[in-house]
Structures are given as structure tokens and as C-alpha cells.
mmCIF file as Biopython writes it, N, C-alpha, C and O atoms, coordinates in Angstrom:
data_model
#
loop_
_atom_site.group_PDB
_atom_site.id
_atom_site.type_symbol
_atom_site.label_atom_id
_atom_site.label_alt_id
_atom_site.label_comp_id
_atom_site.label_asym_id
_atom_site.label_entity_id
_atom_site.label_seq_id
_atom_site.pdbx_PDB_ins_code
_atom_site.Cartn_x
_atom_site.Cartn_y
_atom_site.Cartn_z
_atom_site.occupancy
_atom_site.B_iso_or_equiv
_atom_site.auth_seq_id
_atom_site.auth_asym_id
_atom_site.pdbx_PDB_model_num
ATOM 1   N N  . UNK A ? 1  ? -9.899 3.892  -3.049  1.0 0.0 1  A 1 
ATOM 2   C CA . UNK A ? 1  ? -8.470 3.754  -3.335  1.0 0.0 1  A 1 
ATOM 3   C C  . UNK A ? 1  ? -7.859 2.805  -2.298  1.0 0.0 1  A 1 
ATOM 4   O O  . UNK A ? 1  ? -7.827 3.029  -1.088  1.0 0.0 1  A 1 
ATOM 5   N N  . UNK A ? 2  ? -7.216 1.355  -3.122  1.0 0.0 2  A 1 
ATOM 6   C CA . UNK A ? 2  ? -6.534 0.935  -1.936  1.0 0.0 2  A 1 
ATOM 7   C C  . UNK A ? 2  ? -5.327 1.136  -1.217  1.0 0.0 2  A 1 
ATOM 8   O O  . UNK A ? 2  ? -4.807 2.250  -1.291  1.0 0.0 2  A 1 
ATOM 9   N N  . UNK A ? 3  ? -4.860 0.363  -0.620  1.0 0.0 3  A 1 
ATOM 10  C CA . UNK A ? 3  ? -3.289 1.203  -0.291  1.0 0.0 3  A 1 
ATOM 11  C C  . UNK A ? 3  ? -2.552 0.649  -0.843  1.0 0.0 3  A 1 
ATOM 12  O O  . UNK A ? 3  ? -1.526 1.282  -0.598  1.0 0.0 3  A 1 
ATOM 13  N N  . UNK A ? 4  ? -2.231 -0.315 -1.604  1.0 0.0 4  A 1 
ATOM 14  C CA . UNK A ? 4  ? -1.310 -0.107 -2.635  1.0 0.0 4  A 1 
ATOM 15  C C  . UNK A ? 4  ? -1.162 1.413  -4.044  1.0 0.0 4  A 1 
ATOM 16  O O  . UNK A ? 4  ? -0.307 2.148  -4.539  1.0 0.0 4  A 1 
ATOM 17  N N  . UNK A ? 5  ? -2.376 1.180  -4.109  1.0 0.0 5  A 1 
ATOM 18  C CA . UNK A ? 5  ? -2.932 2.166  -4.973  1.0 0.0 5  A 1 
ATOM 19  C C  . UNK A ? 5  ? -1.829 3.976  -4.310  1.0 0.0 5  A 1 
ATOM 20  O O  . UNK A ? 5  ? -0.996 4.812  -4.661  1.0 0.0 5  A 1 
ATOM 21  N N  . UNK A ? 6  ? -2.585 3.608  -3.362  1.0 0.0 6  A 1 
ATOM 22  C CA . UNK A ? 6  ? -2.108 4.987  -2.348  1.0 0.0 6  A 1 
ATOM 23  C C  . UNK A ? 6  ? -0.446 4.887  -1.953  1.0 0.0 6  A 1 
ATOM 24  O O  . UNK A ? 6  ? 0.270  5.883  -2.047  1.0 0.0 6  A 1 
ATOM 25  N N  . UNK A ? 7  ? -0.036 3.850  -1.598  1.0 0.0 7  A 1 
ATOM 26  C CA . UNK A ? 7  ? 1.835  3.978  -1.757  1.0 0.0 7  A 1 
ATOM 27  C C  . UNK A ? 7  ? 2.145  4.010  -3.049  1.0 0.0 7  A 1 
ATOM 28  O O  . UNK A ? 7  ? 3.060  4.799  -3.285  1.0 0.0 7  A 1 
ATOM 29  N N  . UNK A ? 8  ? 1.815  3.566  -3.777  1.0 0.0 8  A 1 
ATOM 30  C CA . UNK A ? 8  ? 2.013  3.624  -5.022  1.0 0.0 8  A 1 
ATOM 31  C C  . UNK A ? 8  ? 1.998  5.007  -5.831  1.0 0.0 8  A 1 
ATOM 32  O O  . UNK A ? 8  ? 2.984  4.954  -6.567  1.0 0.0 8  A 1 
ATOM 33  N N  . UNK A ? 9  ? 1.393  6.103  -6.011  1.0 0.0 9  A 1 
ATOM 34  C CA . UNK A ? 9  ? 1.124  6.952  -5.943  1.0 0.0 9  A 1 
ATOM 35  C C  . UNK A ? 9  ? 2.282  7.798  -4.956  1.0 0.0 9  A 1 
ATOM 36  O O  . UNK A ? 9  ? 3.322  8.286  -5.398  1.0 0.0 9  A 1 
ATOM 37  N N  . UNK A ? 10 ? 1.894  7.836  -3.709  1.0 0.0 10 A 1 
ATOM 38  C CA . UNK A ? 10 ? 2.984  8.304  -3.116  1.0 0.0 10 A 1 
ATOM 39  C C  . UNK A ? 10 ? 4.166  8.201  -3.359  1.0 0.0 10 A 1 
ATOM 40  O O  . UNK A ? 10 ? 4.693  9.305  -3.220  1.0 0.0 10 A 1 
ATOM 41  N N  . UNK A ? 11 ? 5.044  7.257  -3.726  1.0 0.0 11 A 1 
ATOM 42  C CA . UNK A ? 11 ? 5.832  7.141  -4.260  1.0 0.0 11 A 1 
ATOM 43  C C  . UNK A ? 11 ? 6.214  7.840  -6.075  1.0 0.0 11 A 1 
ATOM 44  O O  . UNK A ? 11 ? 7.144  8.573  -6.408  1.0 0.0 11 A 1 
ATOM 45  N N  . UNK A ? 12 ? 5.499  7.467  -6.625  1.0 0.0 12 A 1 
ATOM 46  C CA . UNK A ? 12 ? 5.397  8.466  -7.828  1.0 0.0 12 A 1 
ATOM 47  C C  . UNK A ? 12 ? 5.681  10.202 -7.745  1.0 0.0 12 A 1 
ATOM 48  O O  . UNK A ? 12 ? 6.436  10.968 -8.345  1.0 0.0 12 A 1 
ATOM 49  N N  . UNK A ? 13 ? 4.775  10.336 -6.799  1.0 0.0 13 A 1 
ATOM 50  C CA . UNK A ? 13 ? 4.789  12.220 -6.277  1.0 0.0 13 A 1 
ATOM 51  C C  . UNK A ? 13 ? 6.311  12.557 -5.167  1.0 0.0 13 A 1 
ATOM 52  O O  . UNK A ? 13 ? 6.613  13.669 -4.733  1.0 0.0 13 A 1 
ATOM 53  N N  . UNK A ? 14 ? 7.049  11.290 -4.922  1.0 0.0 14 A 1 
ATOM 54  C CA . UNK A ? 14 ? 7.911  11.772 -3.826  1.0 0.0 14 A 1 
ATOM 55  C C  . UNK A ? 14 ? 9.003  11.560 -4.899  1.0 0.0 14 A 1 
ATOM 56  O O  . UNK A ? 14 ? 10.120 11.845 -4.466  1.0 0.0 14 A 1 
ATOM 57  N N  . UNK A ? 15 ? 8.982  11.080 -6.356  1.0 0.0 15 A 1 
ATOM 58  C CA . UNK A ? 15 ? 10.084 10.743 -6.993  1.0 0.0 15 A 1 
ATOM 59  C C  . UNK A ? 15 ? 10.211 11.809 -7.766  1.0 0.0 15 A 1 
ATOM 60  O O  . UNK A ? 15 ? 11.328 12.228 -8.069  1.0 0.0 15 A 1 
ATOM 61  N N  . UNK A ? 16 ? 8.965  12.449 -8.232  1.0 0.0 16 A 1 
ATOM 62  C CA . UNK A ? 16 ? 8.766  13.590 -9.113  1.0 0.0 16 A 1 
ATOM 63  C C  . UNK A ? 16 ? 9.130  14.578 -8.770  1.0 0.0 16 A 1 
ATOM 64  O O  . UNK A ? 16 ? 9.638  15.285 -9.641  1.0 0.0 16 A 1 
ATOM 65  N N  . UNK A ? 17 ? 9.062  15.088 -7.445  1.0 0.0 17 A 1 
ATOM 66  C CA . UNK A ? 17 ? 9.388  15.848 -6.587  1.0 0.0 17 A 1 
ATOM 67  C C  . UNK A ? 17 ? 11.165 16.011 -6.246  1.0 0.0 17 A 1 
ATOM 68  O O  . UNK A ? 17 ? 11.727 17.069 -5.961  1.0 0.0 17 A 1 
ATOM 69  N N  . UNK A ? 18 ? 11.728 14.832 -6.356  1.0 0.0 18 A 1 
ATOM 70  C CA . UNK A ? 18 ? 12.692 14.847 -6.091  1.0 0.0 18 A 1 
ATOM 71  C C  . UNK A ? 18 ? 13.583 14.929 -7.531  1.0 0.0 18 A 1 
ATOM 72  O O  . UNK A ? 18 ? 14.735 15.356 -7.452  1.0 0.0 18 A 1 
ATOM 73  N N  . UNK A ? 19 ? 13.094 14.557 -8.722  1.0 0.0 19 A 1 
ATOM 74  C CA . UNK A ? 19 ? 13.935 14.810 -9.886  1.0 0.0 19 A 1 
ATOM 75  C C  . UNK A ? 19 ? 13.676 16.141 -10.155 1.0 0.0 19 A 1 
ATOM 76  O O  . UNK A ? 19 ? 14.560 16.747 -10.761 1.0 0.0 19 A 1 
ATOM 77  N N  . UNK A ? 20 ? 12.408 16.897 -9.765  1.0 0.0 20 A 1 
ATOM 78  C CA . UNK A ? 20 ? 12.570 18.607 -9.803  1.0 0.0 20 A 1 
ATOM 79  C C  . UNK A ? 20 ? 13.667 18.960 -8.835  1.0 0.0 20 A 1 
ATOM 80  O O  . UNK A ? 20 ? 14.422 19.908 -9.050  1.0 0.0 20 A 1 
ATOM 81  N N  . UNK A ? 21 ? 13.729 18.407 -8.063  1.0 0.0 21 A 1 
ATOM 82  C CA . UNK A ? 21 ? 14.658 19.533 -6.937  1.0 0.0 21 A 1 
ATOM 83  C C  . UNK A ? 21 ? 16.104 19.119 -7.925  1.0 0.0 21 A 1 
ATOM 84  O O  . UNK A ? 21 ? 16.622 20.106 -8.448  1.0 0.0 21 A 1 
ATOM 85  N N  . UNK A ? 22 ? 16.617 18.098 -8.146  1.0 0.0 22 A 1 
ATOM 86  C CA . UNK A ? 22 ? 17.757 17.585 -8.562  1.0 0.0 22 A 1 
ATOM 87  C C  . UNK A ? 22 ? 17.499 18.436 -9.806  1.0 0.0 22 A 1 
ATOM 88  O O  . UNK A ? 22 ? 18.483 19.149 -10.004 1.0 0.0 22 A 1 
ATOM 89  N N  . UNK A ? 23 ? 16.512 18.633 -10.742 1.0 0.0 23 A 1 
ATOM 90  C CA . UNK A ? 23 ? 16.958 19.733 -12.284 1.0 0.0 23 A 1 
ATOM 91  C C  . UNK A ? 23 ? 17.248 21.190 -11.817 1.0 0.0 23 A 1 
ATOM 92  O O  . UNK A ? 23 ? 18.087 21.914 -12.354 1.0 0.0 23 A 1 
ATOM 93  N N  . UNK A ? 24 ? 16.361 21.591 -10.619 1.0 0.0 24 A 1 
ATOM 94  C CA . UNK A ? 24 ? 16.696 23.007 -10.139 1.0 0.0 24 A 1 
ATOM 95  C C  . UNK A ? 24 ? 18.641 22.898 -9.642  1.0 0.0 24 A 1 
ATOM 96  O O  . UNK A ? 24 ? 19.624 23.498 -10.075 1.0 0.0 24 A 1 
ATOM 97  N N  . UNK A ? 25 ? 18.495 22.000 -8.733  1.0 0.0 25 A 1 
ATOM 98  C CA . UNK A ? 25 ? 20.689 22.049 -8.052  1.0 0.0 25 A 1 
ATOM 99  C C  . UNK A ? 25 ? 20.954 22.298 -9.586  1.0 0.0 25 A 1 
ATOM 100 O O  . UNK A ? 25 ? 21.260 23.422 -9.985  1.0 0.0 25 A 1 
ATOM 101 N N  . UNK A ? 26 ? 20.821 21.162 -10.483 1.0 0.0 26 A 1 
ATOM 102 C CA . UNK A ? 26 ? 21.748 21.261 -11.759 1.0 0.0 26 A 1 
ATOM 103 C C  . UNK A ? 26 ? 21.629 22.611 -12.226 1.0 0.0 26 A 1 
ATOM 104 O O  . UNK A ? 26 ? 22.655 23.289 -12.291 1.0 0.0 26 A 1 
ATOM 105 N N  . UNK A ? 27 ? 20.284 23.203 -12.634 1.0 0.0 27 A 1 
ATOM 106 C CA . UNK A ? 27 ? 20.699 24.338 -13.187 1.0 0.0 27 A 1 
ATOM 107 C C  . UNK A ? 27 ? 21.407 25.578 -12.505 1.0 0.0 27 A 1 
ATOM 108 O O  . UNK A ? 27 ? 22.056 26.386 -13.170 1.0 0.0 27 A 1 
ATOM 109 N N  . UNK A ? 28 ? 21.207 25.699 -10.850 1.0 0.0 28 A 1 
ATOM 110 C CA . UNK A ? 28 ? 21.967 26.679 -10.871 1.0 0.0 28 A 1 
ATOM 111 C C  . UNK A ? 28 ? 23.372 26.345 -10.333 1.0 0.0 28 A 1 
ATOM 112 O O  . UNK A ? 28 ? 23.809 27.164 -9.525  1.0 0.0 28 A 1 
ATOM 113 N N  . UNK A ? 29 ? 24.182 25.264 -10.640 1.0 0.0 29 A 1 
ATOM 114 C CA . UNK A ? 29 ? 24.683 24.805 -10.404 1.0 0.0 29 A 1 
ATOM 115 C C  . UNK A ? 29 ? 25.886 25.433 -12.154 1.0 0.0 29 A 1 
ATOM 116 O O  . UNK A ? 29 ? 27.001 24.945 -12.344 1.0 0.0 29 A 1 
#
């Protein structure tokens, strides 16, 4: 795996991560 490969990726899992936290605020929101 190169490191694009690997930021790339990382980035994917830190965005995914962050539109879950943002659907959890909304719902109990």
C-alpha cells in the first residue's frame, strides 16, 4: 500500500466517521 493509497483511505474513514457523529447530534437533537 502506498501512501497515497494510505491518506487516501484515511481520509475516507475520518469523513465517515465524522458524518456518523453529525447523524447521531441530528438525531438526538
Amino acid at each position: 500500500m502506498d501512501k497515497v493509497e494510505r491518506s487516501f483511505a484515511a481520509a475516507t474513514a475520518a469523513g465517515f466517521v465524522v458524518l456518523v457523529i453529525g447523524i447521531v447530534l441530528l438525531a438526538l437533537m
